[in-house]
ROSEMAR-176679 format. One record per residue (C-alpha): residue in three letters; x, y, z. Coordinates in steps of 0.2 Angstrom, whole numbers, plus 2048, in hexadecimal, padded with zeros to 3 digits. Example, Ala and Ser with C-alpha at 12.3 -4.5 7.8 and 13.67 -1.06 7.14 Angstrom:
ALA83E7EA827
SER8447FB824
This chain:
UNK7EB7AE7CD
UNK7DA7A47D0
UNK7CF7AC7DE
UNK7D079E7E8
UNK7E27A47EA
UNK7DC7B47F2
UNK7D37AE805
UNK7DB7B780C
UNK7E47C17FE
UNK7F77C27FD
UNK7F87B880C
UNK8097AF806
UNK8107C0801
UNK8177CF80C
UNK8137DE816
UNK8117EF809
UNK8187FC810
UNK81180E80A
UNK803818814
UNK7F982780C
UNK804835807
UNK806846810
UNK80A84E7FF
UNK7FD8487F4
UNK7ED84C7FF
UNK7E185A7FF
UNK7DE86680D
UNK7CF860811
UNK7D984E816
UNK7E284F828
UNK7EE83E828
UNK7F083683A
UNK7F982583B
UNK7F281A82E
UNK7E182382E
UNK7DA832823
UNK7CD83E828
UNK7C384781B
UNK7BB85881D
UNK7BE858832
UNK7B2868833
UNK7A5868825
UNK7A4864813
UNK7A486F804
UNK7AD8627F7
UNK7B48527F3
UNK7C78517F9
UNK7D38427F8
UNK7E383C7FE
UNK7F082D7F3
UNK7FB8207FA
UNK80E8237F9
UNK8118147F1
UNK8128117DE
UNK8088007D8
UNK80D7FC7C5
UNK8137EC7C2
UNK8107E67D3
UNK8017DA7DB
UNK7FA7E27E8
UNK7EE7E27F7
UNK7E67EF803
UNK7D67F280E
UNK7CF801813
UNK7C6803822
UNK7B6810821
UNK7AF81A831
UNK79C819834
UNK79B82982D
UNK79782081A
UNK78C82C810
UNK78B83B804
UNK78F83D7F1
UNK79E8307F1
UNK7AA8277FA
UNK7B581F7F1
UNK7C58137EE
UNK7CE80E7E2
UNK7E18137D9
UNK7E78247CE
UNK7F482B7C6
UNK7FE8397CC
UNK7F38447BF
UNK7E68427CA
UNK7DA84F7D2
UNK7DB84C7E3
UNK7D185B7E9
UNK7BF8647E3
UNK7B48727E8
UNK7A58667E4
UNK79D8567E8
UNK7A384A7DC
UNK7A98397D8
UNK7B983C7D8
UNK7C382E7D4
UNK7BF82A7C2
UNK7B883A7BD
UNK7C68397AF
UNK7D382B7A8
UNK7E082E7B5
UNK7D58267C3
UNK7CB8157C6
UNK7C18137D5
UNK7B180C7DE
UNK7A48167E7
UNK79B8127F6
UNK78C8157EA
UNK7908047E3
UNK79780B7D5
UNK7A980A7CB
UNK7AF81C7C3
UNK7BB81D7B5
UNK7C08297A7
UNK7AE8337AD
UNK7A38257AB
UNK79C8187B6
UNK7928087B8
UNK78C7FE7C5
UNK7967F27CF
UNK78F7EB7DE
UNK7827F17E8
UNK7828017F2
UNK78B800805
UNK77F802812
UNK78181581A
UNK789818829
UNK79080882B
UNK7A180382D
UNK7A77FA823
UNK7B97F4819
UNK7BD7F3809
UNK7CB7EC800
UNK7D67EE7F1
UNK7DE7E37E5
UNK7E97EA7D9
UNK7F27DD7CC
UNK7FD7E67C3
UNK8047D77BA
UNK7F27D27B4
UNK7ED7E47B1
UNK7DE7E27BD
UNK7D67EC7CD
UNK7C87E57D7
UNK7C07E57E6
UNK7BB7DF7F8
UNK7AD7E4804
UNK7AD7DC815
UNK7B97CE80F
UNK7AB7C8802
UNK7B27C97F0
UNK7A97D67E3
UNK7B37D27D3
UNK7C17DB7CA
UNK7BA7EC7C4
UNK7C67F27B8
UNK7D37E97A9
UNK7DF7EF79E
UNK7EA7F97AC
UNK7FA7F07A9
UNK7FB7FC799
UNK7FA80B7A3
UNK80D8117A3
UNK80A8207B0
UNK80B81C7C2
UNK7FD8157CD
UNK7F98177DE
UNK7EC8127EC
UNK7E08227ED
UNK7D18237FA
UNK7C48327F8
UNK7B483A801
UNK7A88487FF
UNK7A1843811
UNK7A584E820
UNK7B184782E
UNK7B4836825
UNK7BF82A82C
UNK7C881F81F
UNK7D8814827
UNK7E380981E
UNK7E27F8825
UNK7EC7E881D
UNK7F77EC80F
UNK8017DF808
UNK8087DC7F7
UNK8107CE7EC
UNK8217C97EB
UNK82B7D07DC
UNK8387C27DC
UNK8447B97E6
UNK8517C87E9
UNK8407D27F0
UNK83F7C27FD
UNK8507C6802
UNK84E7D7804
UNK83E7D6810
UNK8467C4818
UNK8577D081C
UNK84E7DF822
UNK8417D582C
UNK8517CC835
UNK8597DF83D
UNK8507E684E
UNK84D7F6843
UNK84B7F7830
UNK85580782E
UNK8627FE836
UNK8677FB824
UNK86E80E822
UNK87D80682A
UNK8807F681F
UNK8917F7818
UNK8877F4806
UNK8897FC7F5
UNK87F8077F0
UNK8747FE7E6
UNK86E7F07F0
UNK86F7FE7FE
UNK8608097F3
UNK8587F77EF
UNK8577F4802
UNK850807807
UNK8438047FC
UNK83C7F8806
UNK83C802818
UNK82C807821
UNK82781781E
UNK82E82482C
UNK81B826834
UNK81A814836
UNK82081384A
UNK83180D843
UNK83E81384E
UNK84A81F842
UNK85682084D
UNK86581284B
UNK87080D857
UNK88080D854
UNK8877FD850
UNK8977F7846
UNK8947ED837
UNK89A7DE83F
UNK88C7DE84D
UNK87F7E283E
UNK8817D2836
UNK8847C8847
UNK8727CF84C
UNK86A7CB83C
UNK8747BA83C
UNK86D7B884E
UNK85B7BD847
UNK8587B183B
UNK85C7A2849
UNK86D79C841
UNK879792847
UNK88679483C
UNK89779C83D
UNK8967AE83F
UNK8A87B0838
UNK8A37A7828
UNK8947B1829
UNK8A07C2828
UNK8AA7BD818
UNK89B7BC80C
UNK8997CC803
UNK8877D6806
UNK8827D07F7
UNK8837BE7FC
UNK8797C380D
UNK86D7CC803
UNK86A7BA7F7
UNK86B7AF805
UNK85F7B6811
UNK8517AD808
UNK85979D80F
UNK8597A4823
């Protein structure tokens, strides 16, 4: 993948669909919409929150946005594993401090296994300002953006790390704003075209919960739905199977006959939608 490739990154892939995790936050993190808020009343720590998503083996890209409140110890960006700490009672750089996280600082500085070296140079202080991620799984790299202006990949070897990945953000600064802003990622093949092509095509994503599909390409198809806070509508109106490929036939701006459309087995429609 040259660099070229990457103005703007991912452009010829597809939305990623995970936000920052409910779960795997500490306290100190309130989660509203696609933003995360950091010590809301005052600071006596470092606290961070993950993304819901896992990375390994996938390309992808993310940018976060950053609040004017840009200062302190350490605010930082990067990916963990799910061994990482996500909360401490003292001002530290957080992701990085050991092996199971690699991250950049607003210092100007990338963290890793407790160590750190300089990177690029320091962001201005109560500035906003966006950073972006690129995550390569396939390569193995993790590099970085800042305003849209490259900085270079920061870290190698991470297609050898066999435990899961995810996007992590953390701060030590009081009332931080941090929002997720694009995130789009690679496509893993022609079947995953299909999938986001079909899902695309119905008025509502979860729509799917009521495809006569087996189970398989049913799971497959779920793992590809919005999260439930993304403004989705859960709620599906009920519709016959019949109506739901007439709507997603209707979608994709076919012509053709809807009764041949009918015989073909879900597989079929799931490695045909590529062709819509």
């Amino acid at each position: 993948m040259n660099q070229s490739d990457l103005v703007p990154p991912l452009q010829h892939g597809c939305e990623a669909r995970w936000h920052w995790s409910q779960r795997h936050k500490s306290p100190e993190v309130l989660l509203y919409g696609r933003t995360a808020l950091f010590h809301p009343n005052w600071s006596h720590g470092t606290a961070a929150v993950r993304g819901s998503h896992q990375l390994n083996g996938g390309v992808y890209y993310w940018e976060v946005q950053v609040s004017q409140r840009l200062f302190g110890t350490a605010v930082m960006f990067g990916i963990c594993t799910a061994s990482a700490r996500l909360h401490a009672d003292t001002f530290v750089s957080l992701v990085g401090e050991d092996r199971h996280g690699w991250g950049l600082s607003h210092k100007g500085l990338v963290w890793h296994a407790g160590k750190s070296h300089r990177f690029t140079y320091p962001f201005r202080e109560n500035r906003a300002t966006t950073v972006g991620v690129l995550f390569d799984g396939q390569r193995g790299t993790l590099g970085f953006y800042k305003d849209a202006r490259w900085l270079g990949v920061a870290f190698t070897g991470l297609d050898a790390i066999t435990e899961p990945l995810y996007p992590v953000i953390a701060s030590t600064a009081a009332k931080t704003e941090l929002t997720l802003g694009v995130s789009r990622r690679a496509w893993a093949g022609l079947q995953d075209r299909a999938r986001h092509t079909l899902l695309a095509a119905l008025p509502n994503p979860r729509l799917v919960h009521a495809l006569p599909l087996p189970p398989a390409i049913r799971h497959y198809l779920e793992d590809d739905l919005p999260p439930p806070d993304s403004g989705v509508s859960a709620t599906v109106p009920p519709q016959t199977p019949a109506q739901l490929f007439l709507t997603t036939d209707a979608l994709s701006g076919h012509t053709t006959n809807n009764s041949m459309l009918l015989t073909k087995s879900p597989f079929q429609l799931l490695v045909n939608t590529d062709k819509m």
